[in-house]
N, C-alpha and C positions, 0 to 999 in steps of 0.2 A: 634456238635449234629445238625439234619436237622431239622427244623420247621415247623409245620405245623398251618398253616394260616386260613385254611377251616373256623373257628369258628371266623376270626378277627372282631372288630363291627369296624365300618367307622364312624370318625367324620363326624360332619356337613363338613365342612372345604374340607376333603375327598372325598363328594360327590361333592359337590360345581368344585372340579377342575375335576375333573373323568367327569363330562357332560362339560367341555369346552377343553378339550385334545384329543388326539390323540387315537384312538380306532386299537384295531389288525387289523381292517377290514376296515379302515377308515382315514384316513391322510386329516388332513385340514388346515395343510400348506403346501402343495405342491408347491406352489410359494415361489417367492424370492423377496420380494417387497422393497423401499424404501421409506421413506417420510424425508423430510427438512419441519423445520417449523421456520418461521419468528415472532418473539414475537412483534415487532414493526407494524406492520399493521396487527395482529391476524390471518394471515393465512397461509396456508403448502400446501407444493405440494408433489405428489405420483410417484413416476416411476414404472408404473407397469414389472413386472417380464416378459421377449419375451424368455423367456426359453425352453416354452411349447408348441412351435408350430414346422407344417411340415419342415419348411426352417431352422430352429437352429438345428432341430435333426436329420437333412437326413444326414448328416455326420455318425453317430449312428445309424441310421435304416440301411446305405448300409453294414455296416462293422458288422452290428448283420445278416443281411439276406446271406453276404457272407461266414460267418460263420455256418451257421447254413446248407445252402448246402453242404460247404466242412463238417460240421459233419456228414450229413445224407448219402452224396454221389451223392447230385446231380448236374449238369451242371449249374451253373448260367446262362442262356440265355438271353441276351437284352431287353427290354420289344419290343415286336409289336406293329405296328403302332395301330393296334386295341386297345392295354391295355395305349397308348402313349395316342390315343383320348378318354379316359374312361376316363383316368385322369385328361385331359384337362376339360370335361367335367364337372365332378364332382368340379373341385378348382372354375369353373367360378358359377357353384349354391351354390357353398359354399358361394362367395363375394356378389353374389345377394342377399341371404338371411341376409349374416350382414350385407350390407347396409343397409336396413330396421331395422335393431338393432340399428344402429348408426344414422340412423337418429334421433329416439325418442332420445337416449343416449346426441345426439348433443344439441335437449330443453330442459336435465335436467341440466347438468352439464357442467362445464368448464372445457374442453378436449381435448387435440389435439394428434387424435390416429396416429397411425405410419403406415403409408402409403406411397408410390411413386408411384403414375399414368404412370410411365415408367417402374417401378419393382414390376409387377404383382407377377411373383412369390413368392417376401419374402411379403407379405401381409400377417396379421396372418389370418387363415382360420377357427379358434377353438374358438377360444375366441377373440373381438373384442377390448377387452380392453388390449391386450399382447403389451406390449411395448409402450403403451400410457401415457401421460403424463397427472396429471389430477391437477387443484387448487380449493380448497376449502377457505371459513372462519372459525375460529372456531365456530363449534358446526354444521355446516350444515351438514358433512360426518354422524354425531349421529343422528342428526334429521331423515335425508332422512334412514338409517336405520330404527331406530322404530318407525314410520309411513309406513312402506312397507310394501303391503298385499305379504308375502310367503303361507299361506294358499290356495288361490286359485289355481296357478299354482301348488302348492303340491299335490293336489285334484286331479288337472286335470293329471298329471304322474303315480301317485298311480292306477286312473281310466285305464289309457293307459296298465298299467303295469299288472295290474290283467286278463284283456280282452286279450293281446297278452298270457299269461301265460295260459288261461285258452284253449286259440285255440293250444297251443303245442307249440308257436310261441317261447316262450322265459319261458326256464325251471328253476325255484327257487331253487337255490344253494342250495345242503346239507351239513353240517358241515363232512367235510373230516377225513377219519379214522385216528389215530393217527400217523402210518405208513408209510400216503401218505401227512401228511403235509411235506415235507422238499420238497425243490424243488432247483434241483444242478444248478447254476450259473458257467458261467465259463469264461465270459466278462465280465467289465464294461459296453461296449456296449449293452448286451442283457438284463444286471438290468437296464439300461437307458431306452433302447427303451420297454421293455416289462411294466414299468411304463408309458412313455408315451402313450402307446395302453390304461393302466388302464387307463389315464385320458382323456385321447380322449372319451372313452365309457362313464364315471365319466358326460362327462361335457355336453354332448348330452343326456343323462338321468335329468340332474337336470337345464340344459340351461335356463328355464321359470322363476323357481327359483333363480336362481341366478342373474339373468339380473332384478328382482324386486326391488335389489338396488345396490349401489355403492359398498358397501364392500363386498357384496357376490360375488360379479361380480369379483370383483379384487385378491379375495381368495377363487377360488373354489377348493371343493376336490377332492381329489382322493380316491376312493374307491379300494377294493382289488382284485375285481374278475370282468371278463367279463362274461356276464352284471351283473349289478349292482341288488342285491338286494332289495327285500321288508322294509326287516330288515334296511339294508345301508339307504333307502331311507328315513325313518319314523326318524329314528335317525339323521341322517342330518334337517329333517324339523324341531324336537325338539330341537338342537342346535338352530337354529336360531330366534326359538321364544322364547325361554326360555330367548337369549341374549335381545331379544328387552325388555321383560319384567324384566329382569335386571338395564337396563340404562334408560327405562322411569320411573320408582323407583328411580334410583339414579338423574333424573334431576328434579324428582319433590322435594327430600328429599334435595337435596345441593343448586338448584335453586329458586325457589317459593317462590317467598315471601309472600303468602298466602296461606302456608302449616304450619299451629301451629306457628303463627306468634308470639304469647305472646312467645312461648316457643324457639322458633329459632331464631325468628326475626331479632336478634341483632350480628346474627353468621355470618362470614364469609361461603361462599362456602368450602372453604379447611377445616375450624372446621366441619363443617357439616359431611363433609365425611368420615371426620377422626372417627367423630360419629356415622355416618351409618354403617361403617365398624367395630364397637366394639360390637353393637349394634346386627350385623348381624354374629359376632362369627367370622370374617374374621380379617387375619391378616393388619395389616398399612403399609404395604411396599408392595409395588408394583415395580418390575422391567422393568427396557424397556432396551435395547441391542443398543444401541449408537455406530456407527460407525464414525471414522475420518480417513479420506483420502486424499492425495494429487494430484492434478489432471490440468492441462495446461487448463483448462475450467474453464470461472467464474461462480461461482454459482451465485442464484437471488439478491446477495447481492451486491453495486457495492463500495465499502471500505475495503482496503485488512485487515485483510488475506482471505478475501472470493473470492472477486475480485475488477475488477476496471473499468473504462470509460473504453469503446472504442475506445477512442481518444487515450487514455493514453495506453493500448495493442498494439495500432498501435505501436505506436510511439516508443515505448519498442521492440518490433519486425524489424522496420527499421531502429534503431540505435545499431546497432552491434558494441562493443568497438574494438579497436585493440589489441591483446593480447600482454602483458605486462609482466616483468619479475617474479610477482606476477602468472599471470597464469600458466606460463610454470612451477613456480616451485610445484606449487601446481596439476598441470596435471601429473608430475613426480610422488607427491607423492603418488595420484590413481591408476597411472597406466593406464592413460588413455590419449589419444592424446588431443592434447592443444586447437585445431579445433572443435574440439569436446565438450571439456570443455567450449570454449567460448559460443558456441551455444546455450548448456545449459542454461549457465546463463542468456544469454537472452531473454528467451521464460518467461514469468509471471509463476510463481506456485501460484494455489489457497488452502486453505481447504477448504473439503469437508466434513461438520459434517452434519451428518443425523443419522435416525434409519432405523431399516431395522425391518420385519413384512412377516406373510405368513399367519394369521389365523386371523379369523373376530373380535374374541374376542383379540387379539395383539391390531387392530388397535385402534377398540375402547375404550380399556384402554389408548393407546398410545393420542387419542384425548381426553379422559376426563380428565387425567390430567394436559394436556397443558390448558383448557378450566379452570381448578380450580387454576393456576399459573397467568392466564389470567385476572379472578376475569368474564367470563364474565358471564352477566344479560341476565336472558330469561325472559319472561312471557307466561302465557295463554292465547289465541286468545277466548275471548270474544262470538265470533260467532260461529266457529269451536271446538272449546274446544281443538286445537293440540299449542304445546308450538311454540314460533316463540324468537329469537334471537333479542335484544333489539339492535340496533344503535344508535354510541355517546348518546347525550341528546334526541332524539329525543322520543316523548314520544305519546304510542298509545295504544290500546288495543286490535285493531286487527291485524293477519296478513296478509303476500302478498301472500298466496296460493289460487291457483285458483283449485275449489275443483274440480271433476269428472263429467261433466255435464255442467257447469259454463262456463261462458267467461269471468268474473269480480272475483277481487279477494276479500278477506274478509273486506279491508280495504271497497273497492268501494262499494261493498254491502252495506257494513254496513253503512255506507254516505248514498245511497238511502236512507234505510230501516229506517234511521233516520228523514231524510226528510221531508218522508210519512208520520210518527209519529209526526211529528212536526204539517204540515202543516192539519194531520186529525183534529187537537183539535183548530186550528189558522182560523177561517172565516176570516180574510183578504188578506189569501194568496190567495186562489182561485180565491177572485172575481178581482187580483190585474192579474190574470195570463189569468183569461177570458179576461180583456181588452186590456190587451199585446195585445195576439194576435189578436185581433179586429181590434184594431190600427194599428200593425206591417202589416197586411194585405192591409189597405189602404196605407201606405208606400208603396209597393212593387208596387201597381198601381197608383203612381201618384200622389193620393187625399189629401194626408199629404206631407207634406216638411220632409225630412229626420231632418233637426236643431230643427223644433217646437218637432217633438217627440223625442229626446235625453232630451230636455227641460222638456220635461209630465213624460217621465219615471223617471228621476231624482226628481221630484216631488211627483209623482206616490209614490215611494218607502217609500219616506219622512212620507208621509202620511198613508202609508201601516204600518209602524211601530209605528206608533202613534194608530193606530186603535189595531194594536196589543195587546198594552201596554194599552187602554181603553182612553185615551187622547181623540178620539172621535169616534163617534158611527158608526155600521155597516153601519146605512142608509147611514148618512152622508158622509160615504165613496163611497159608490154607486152613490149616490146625484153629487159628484166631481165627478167619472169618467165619468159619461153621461154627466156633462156640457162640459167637456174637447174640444172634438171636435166633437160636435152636427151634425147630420146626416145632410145634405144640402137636401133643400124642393126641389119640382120636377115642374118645369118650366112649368107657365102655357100658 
């Protein structure tokens, strides 16, 4: 019997995953990403997915465009020097402009994108982050997330997108008659490349957006139509804010220790979540897709099975055994020549255990629960009021962000800003600072000995802190700096 769903009601639960998945018109893992993460020094590295650019798919783009002439009937002709120099053209304003991406990209994060200063052409031209290599600590990828303004750049596309749309420039998809949805495939190559065209248009529609932080950057979408919709667009922005206020929820509720401290206080991060998640009608199991692989490359780890010294590869690699009756019988039993099998054996095999990730809400699952395995300690920045990641014992209340406008970060501020406050309520700081430099002045011309004033300041202080503390009085304080070193009378 067929069902009908029309009247179904949607758990919480139901909603919950329906705004972090995959939409008909919207794909937001298009990428093919990796991360390794190290539990020993609390941090993971990224290889971003080089899947989605010009130089990995022109294999795919010739073999779809030659097909589609021999479909239509027409000649394939060579490109002209003319369409030869457009293109030239166009890849070199493509690098000039993400240089200027990777520049900024270069002061946030720790990055080393994929590039050869001699192989212009496989540069990724689309996305700056394709085939780059990225390392985090835990908790920075989440942070640098929800604290990123997606709003504004959203604003400013949405604005772009309404004003071309209203000049004719760029016409708002209509939901296609029932009829004209099927659309016939008849390559591999033309569902490849006619997806990379999608994400090509995808990523140059939401580029502001998504370069506002790491994850977006490294998991942009693909939307379904060129160009991209209003709709696509709005829905993408709501994806990402929705996630930020997700995870700044869950690192005040599993993090904070001045968040219902009678009531938490005494929990672990992991009981927390476990709590937040019952609490919030979501189930306790979370999955992550764990890959192991075997690969002649070490990973960052240098103790096998991972990998090993350099010395030790060497040395593995120039001491080739001589094949033994043990090889030959065992090269027999493969099937495979004895030369060959020795070879083998002597090159290092490593694993390779990572997860692999294409969508913003992946990774950040993927980092929060390493972060709750981790146990690690965040707090609140005191002056900023945005969470900062607590180091060993080291213990402080603000953080190292340098806000928008600033040169100093919260830490340094907040040292001044304390300073002031100290020395506004303290009369023996200032008149200790007028004489400094009264003094410090006549050093530089001569009139003090550089030893006698090393002698006064060290005194100076002595007695600054005694004034402080009420041991003796403002005058008196005053009284001692004027005796110190008395103005010389003027020669009659």
């Amino acid at each position: 019997m067929k069902k009908d769903y029309s009247e179904f009601q949607l758990s919480e639960y139901d909603r919950y995953q329906i705004r972090r998945s995959n939409r008909e018109d919207v794909a937001l893992d298009f990428f093919y990403n990796t991360v390794r993460f190290s539990p020993e020094d609390r941090s993971f590295v990224i290889r971003v997915d080089d899947g989605n650019e010009y130089h990995t798919m022109q294999e795919y783009i010739d073999e779809y465009n030659e097909d589609q002439c021999k479909r239509l009937g027409y000649k394939a002709n060579p490109p002209s020097e003319e369409e030869e120099q457009e293109d030239r053209e166009f890849r070199e304003a493509g690098i000039a402009r993400n240089q200027r991406y990777r520049s900024a990209m270069e002061q946030k994060y720790k990055v080393d994108f994929k590039d050869d200063p001699e192989d212009l052409e496989h540069e990724p031209l689309i996305n700056i982050f394709s085939g780059s290599r990225v390392e985090l600590n835990y908790g920075e990828g989440i942070l640098d997330f929800v604290y990123a303004d997606f709003d504004t750049p959203l604003r400013s596309t949405l604005k772009a997108h309404r004003m071309l749309a209203a000049l004719g420039i760029v016409h708002r998809r209509k939901q296609p008659e029932a009829d004209a949805q099927v659309q016939k495939v008849y390559t591999q190559a033309q569902e490849f490349t006619e997806d990379f065209y999608a994400y090509e248009c995808s990523f140059n529609a939401v580029r502001e957006t998504a370069y506002a932080s790491l994850y977006s950057a490294i998991c942009p979408p693909k939307f379904d139509g060129i160009p991209a919709s209003e709709k696509e667009l709005l829905w993408y922005g709501d994806y990402l804010i929705a996630l930020q206020k997700e995870y700044l929820d869950l690192i005040e509720f599993c993090f904070d220790d001045t968040f219902y401290p009678d009531a938490l206080g005494n929990l672990y991060p992991s009981e927390r979540f476990s709590l937040y998640r019952y609490f919030h009608d979501l189930p306790t199991t979370t999955r992550r897709t764990e890959t192991v692989s075997v690969s002649v490359y070490p990973t960052d780890r240098w103790v096998m099975p991972y990998g090993m010294p350099p010395e030790e590869f060497v040395r593995r690699l120039q001491n080739v055994p001589e094949p033994t009756a043990d090889h030959v019988a065992l090269a027999e039993k493969l099937g495979i020549a004895t030369d060959k099998l020795v070879a083998a054996i002597a090159i290092p095999h490593f694993l390779n255990v990572q997860y692999q990730f294409g969508a913003v809400a992946e990774i950040l699952e993927l980092e929060f629960t390493k972060m709750l395995e981790a146990n690690v300690r965040f707090r609140k920045c005191k002056r900023c009021g945005k969470y900062f990641i607590m180091k060993g014992n080291y213990d402080t209340n603000y953080c190292e962000r340098v806000a928008e406008g600033e040169t100093r970060n919260c830490q340094e501020l907040a040292a001044a800003e304390n300073y002031k406050a100290k020395i506004a309520g303290d009369k023996a700081i200032p008149i200790y600072n007028k004489y400094y430099k009264r003094y410090a002045a006549r050093v530089r011309v001569k009139q003090i000995r550089e030893a006698d004033f090393k002698k006064w300041k060290y005194q100076a202080i002595t007695l600054r802190n005694e004034c402080s503390a009420g041991k003796i009085t403002v005058e008196e304080y005053i009284q001692w700096m004027e005796d110190s070193f008395p103005n010389r009378k003027p020669k009659t």
